[in-house]
C-alpha positions as CSV (number, residue, x, y, z in Angstrom):
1,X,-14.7,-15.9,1.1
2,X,-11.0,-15.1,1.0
3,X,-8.8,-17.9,1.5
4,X,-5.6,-18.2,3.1
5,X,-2.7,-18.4,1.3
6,X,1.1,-19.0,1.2
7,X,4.0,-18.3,-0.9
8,X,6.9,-20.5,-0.4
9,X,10.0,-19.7,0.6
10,X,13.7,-20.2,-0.3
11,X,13.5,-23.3,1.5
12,X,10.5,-24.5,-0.4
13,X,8.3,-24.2,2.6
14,X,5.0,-22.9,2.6
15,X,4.4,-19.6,4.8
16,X,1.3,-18.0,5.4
17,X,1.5,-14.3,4.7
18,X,0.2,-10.9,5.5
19,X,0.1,-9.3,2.2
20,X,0.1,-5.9,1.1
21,X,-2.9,-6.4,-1.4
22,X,-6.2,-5.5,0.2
23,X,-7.6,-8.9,-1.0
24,X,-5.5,-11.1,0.7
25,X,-6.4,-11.3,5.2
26,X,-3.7,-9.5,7.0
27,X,-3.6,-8.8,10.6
28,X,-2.1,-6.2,13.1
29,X,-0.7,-5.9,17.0
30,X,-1.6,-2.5,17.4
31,X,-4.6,-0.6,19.1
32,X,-6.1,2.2,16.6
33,X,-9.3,3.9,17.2
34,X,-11.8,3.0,14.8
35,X,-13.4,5.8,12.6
36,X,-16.0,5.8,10.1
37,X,-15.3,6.2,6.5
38,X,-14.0,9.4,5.0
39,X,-16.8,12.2,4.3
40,X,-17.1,14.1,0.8
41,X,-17.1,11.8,-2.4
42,X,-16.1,8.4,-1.4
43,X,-16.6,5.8,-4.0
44,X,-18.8,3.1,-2.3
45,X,-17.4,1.1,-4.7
46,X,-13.7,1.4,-2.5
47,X,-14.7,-0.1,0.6
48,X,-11.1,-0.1,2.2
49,X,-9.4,3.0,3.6
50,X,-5.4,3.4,3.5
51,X,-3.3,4.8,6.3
52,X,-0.4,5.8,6.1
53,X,3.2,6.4,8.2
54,X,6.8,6.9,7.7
55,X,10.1,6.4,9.1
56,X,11.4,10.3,11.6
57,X,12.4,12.8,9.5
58,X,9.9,12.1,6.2
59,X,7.1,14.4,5.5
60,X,4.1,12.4,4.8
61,X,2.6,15.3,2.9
62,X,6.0,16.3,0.7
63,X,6.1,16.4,-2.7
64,X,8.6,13.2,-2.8
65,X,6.1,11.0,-0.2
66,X,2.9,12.1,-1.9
67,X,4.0,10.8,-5.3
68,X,5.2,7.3,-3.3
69,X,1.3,7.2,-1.4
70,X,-0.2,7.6,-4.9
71,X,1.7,4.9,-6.6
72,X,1.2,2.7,-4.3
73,X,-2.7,3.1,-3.7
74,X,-3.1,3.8,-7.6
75,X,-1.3,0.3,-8.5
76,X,-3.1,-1.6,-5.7
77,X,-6.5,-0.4,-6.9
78,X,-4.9,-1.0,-10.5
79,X,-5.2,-4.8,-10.0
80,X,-9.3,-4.3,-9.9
81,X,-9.7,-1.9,-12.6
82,X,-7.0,-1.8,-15.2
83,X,-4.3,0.9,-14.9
84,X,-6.7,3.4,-17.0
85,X,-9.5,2.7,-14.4
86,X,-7.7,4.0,-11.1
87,X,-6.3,7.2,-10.2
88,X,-5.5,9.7,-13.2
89,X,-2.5,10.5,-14.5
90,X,-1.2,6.5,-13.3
91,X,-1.9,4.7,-16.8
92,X,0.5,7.5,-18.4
93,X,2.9,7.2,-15.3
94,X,3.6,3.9,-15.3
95,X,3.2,3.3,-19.6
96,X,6.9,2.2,-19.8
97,X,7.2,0.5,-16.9
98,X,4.3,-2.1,-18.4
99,X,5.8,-3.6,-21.3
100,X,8.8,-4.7,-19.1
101,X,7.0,-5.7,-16.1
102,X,4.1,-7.8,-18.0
103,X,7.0,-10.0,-18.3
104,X,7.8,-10.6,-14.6
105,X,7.2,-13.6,-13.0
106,X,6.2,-11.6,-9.7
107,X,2.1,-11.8,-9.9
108,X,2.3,-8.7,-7.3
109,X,4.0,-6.6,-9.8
110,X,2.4,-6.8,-12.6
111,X,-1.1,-6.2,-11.2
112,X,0.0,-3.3,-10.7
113,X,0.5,-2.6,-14.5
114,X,-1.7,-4.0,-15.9
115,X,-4.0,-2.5,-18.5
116,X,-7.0,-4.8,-17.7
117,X,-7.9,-6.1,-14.3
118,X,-6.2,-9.4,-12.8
119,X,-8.8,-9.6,-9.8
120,X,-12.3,-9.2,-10.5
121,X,-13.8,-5.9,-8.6
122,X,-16.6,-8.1,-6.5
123,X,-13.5,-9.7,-4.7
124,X,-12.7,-6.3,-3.1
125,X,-13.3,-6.4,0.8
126,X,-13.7,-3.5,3.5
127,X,-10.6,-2.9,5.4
128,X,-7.9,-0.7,6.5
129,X,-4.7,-0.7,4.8
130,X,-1.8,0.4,7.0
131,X,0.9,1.4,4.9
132,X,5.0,2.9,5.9
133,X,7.1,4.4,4.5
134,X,10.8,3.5,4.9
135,X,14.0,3.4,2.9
136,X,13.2,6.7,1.2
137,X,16.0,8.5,-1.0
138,X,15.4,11.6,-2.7
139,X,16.8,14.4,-4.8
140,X,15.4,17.0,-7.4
141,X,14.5,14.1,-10.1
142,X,14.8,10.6,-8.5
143,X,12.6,9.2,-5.7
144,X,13.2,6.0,-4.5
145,X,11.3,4.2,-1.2
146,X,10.0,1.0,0.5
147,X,6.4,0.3,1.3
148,X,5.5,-2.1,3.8
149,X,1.9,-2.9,4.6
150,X,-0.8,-5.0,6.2
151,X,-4.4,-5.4,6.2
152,X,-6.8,-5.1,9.6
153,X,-10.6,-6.9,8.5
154,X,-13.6,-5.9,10.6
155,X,-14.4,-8.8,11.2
156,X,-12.3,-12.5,11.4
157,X,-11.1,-14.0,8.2
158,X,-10.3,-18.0,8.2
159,X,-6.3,-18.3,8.6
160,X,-6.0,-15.1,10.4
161,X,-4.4,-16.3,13.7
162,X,-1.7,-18.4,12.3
163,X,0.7,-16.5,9.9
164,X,3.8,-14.4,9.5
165,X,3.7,-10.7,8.5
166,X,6.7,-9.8,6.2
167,X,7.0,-8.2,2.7
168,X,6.7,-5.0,1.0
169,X,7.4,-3.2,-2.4
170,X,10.2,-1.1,-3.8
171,X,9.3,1.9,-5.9
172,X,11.1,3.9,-8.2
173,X,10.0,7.5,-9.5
174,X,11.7,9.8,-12.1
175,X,10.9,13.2,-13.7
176,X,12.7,14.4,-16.5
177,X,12.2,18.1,-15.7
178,X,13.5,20.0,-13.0
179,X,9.7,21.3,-12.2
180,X,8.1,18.5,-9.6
181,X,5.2,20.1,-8.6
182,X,3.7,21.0,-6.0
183,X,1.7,18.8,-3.6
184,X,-2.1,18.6,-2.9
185,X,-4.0,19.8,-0.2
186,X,-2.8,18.4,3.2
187,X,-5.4,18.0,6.2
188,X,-2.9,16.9,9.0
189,X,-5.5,16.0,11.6
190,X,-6.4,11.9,11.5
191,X,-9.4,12.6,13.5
192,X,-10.9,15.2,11.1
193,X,-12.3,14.6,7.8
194,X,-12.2,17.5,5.1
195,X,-15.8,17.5,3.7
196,X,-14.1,17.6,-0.1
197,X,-12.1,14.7,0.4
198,X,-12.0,12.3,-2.8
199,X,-11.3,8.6,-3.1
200,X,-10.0,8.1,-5.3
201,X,-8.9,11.2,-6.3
202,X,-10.1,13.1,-9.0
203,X,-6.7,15.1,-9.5
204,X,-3.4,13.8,-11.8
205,X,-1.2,13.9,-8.7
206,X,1.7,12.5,-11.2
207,X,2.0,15.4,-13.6
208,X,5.3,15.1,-15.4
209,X,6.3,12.1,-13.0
210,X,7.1,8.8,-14.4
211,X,7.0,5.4,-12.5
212,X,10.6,4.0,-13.3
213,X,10.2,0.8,-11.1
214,X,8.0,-1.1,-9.0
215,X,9.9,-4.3,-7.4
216,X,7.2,-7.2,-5.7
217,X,8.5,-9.9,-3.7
218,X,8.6,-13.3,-5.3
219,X,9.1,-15.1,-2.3
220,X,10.3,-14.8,1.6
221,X,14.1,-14.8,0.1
222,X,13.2,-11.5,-1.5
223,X,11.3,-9.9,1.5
224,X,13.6,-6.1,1.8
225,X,14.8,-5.8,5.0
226,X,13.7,-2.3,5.7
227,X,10.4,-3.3,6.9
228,X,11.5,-5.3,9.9
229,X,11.8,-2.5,12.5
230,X,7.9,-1.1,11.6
231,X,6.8,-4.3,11.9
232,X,8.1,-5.3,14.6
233,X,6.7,-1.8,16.5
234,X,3.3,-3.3,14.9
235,X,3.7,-6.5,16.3
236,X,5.6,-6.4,19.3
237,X,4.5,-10.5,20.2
238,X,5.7,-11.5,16.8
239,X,9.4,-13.0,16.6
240,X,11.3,-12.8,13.3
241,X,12.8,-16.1,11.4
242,X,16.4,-16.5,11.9
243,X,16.8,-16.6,8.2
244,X,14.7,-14.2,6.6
245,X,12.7,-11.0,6.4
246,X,9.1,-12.0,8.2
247,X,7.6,-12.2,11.6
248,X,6.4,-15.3,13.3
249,X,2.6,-15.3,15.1
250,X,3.2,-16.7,18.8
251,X,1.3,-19.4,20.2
252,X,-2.2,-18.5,20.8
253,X,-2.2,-15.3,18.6
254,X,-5.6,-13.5,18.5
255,X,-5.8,-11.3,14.7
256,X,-7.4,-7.8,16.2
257,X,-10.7,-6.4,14.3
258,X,-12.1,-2.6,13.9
259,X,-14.3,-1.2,11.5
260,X,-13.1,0.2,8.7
261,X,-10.3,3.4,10.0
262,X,-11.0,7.1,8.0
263,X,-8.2,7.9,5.3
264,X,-5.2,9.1,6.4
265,X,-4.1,11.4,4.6
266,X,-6.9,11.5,2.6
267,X,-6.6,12.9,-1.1
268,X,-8.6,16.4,-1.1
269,X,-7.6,18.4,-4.3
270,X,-4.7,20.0,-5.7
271,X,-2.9,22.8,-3.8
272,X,-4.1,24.7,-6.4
273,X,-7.6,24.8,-5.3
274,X,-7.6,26.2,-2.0
């Protein structure tokens, strides 16, 4: 059973959250047809999906975005399996980030680098991840960008209907060449699933890409700012705190349910293969 839990904020109060890890409940305002799980070779032993979004003008299927969908999604599933047990190419990625960040106070974070697992694998849950990307800066050798995400469950989770939706990460990509590759196969239809779809993938999406930061949210204080607008499309009933970076439930707030969504996009091979 997954419990609800808080963080506190800079006020010392507690405040239930929406969190971006696929353990902890999250919840949603918006209406999404439900789909069934991607086809091809999809590891039963991922029962969540992630979808993804961005802010006008970014290319969910670009180079620059690709590299931020698979950090994100590689470090998440990190936490479960150690950063040599989720998506290639991520354990030598993110190799100098981890000495630095095992020293973080910010739990979040370092699950994310972790050689071993933090959360045992029989705590994962079914669900759809919906993931945005915003605050997105690029040029030939630096990517920089803001993730904001929440959780829907298929079914109701205890806490669900009293809580605030706020947070996100901050990650940081270099490459030291000039040479950043070219991106994977892109199906651009949500409602189709390519029959050699893989989750996760089986591909080193971060070739000669390095992982040069990867900033969690130690509290509500810390909460980056760019996620307010996309949440506030999600969860247009929600009213932000005067004071900082999350959105209150309203009275009488109902958390939404589907079955677990299709991948979007889904992670299909390198462009190299067809």
């Amino acid at each position: 059973m997954v419990k609800r839990r808080t963080i506190k904020d800079v006020k010392g109060r507690s405040v239930p959250i929406v969190a971006a890890g696929i353990v902890l409940a999250a919840c949603s305002g918006q209406s999404i047809k439900p789909a069934g799980p991607a086809a091809g070779a999809h590891d039963p032993s991922v029962p969540y999906t992630n979808v993804w979004s961005a802010d006008p003008g970014i290319d969910l299927f670009s180079r620059e975005a690709e590299l931020v969908r698979a950090t994100e999604e590689a470090g998440n599933y990190s936490a479960f399996v150690g950063t040599g047990g989720t998506y290639p190419g991520y354990a030598k990625a993110v190799a100098a980030l981890a000495d630095e960040v095992e020293r973080t106070s910010d739990l979040k974070t370092r699950s994310f680098v972790s050689e071993h697992p933090v959360i045992s694998l029989d705590k994962l849950q079914a669900g759809t991840r919906y993931l945005h990307i915003t605050g997105f800066v690029v040029n030939a050798t630096k990517i920089d960008a803001v993730v904001c995400s929440y959780t829907i469950w298929p079914a109701q989770l205890p806490g669900e209907n009293d809580r605030t939706v706020g947070g996100g990460i901050r990650i940081d990509l270099q490459n030291n060449t000039w040479d950043k590759g070219r991106p994977g196969i892109a199906n651009r239809d949500p409602a189709y699933s390519d029959p050699r779809a893989q989750m996760p993938p089986k591909w080193d999406i971060f070739g000669s890409w390095e992982i040069a930061a990867i900033t969690g949210t130690a509290g509500a204080g810390d909460y980056p700012a760019e996620c307010i607008p996309w949440y506030q499309q999600q969860f247009p009933g929600f009213t932000k705190d005067p004071e900082y970076n999350y959105l209150v439930a309203p009275s009488g707030y109902t958390a939404p349910h589907h079955p677990v969504a299709q991948q979007f996009p889904e992670w299909i091979g390198p462009s190299t293969s067809g």
